[in-house]
C-alpha positions in Angstrom: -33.6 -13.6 47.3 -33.9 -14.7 43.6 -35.2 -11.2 42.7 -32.4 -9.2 45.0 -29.7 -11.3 42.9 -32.0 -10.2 39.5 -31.8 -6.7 40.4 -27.8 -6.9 41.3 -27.1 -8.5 38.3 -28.9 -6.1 36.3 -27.2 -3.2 38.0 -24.1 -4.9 37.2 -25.1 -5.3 33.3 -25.9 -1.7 33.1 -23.3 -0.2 34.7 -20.8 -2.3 33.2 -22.2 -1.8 29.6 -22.5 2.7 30.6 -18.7 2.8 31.8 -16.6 0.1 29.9 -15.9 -1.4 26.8 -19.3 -3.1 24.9 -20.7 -3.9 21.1 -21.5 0.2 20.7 -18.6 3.3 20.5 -19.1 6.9 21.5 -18.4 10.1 20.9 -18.7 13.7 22.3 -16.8 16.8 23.9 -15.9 17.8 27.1 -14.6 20.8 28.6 -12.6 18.8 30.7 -9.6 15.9 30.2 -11.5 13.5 32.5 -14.7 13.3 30.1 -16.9 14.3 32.5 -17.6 18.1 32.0 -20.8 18.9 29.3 -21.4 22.2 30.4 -18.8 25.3 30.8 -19.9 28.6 32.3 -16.8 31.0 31.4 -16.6 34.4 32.1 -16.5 36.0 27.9 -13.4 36.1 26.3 -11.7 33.6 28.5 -10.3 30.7 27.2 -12.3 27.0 27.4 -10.6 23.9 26.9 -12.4 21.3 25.4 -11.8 17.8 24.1 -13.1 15.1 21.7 -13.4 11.9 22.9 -14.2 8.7 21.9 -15.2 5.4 23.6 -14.5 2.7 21.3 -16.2 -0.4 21.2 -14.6 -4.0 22.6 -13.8 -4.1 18.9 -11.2 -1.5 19.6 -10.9 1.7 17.4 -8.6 2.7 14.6 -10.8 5.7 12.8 -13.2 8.2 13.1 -15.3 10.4 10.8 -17.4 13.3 12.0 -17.9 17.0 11.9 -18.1 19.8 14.7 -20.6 22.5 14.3 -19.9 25.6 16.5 -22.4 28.4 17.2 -21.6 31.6 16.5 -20.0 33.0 19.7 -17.6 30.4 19.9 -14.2 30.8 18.4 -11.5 28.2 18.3 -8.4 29.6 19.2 -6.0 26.3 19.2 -6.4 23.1 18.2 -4.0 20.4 19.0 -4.6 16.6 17.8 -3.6 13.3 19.8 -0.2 12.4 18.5 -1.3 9.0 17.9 -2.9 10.0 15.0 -1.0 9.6 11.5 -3.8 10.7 8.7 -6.0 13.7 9.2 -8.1 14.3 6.4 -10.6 17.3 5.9 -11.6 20.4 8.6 -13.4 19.5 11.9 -16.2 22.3 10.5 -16.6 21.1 6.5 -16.0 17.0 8.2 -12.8 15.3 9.1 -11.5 11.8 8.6 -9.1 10.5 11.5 -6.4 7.5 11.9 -4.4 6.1 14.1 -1.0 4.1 12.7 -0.9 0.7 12.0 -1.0 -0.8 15.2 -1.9 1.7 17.3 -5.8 -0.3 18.1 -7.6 2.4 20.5 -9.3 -0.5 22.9 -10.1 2.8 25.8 -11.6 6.0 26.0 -9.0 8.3 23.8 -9.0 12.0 23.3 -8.7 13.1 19.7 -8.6 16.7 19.9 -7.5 19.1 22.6 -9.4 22.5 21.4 -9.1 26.0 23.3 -12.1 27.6 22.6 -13.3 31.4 23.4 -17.0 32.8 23.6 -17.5 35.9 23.0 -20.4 36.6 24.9 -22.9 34.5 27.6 -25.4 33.4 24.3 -26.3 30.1 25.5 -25.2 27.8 22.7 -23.4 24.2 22.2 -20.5 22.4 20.5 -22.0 19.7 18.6 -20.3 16.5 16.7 -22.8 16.3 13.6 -22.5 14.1 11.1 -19.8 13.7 7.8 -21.4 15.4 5.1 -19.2 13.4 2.6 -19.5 10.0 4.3 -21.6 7.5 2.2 -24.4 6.5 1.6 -25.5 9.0 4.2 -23.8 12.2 6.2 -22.9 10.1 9.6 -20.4 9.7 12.3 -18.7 6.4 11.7 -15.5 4.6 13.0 -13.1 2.2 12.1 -13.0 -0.8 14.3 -9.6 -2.8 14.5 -10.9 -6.1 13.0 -9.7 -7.6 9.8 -10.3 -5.1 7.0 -11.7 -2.2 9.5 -14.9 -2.2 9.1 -17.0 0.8 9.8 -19.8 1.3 12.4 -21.9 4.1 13.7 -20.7 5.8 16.2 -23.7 7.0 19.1 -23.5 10.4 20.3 -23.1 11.2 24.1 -22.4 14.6 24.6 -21.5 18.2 23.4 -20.4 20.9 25.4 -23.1 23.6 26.5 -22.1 27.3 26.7 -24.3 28.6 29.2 -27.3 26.1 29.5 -27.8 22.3 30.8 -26.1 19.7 29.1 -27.7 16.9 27.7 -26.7 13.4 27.9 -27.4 11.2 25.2 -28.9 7.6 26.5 -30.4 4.6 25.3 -34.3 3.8 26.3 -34.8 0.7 27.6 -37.2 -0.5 30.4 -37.4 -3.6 33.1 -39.0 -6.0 31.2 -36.1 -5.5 28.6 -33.6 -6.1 31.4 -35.4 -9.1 32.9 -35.9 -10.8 29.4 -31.7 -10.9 29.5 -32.3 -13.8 32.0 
């Protein structure tokens, strides 16, 4: 019995921790609004939507730094951001620096960009969030939380969207003996 309520608990710990609000924030794109789509298989020239989304920590979000690399058969033909946001500093491509107004804490999963995107061929390739080049002391993706004085933490990478090939979701290693030693 002790080690059924063990392994239900720890369940609980790491789905809770995957799917809502804990110490770490996220970021990657989507080619749908529901976050769930990393891979798009579109017929060429036919318009893709895609998204940027984060998931901010439980320390809320208030801005984001990052950059977008596209591969050459992907063109972005629109690009619209989340009204919420009042500064927009720099080019998704060269790094761009994001913020919501004052007051405007982002304590959920919120989508920063809605992008239509066109390939122009079936070139398996993806649509990657890479690092700031002008962030300091490092390139990174950073963001913003709402505490006193915003400080900034990393942001982890969980997805870009794959033209044409499996996606890859990014995870965190861990084992049983690193669950169990939470109890």
């Amino acid at each position: 019995m002790k080690k059924a309520m063990l392994l239900a608990v720890a369940l609980l710990l790491v789905a809770s921790s995957a799917f809502g609000l804990g110490p770490k924030a996220y970021i990657g794109i989507y080619g749908d609004a529901a976050h769930s789509a990393c891979r798009v298989d579109p017929a060429p020239y036919s318009p893709v939507p895609a998204y940027i989304y984060i998931l901010p920590s439980d320390k809320g979000m208030q801005a984001a730094e990052f950059a977008v690399s596209f591969p050459a058969t992907v063109i972005t033909l629109s690009s619209i951001k989340n009204p919420g946001i009042t500064v927009e500093l720099g080019a998704m491509t060269t790094g761009i620096s994001v913020a919501f107004g004052e007051g405007q804490c982002q304590m959920d999963w919120v989508w920063l960009y809605n992008m239509s995107l066109m390939s122009l061929g079936t070139v398996p390739g993806a649509v990657a969030i890479i690092p700031h080049p002008g962030t300091l002391p490092l390139p990174a993706y950073q963001y913003a939380t709402c505490e006193l004085g915003y400080p900034i933490e990393p942001l982890v990478k969980l997805s870009s969207l794959h033209f044409y090939q499996p996606c890859m979701v990014g995870t965190q290693e861990t084992n049983w003996g690193a669950i169990k030693s939470l109890f």
